[in-house]
Steps between C-alpha positions, in 0.01 A plus 500: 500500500596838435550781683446828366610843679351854397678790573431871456721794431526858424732787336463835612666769286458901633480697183627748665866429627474181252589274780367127537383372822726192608526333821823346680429171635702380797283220631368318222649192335750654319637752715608858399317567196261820360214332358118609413218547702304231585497138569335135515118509507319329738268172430210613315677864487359687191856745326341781580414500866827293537711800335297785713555306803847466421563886434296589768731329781880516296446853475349633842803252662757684258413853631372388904938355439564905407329655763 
């Protein structure tokens, strides 16, 4: 039997400074890399909920780590 694993991600560009939006991961499986945002859906996890959840809580940790 197979397993299958759905993941969602997102790039942010500002128009403005024409930056992109890339996050350093230190405790993941492969340590010290930038990456996307986002991340493995849960079971029965449409994308698109999966991918606002996952902004939601990468980005409010990112700037609660700047505070």
């Amino acid at each position: 039997m197979k397993s299958e694993i759905t993941c969602s991600g997102a790039l942010f560009y500002a128009l403005e400074t024409k930056r992109f939006l890339l996050l350093h991961r230190t405790q993941s499986k492969q340590k010290n890399v930038w990456g996307l945002v986002g991340g493995t859906n849960g079971k029965d996890e449409l994308p698109w909920p999966a991918l606002q959840r996952e902004i939601s809580f990468q980005t409010t940790f990112a700037s609660r780590m700047h505070d």
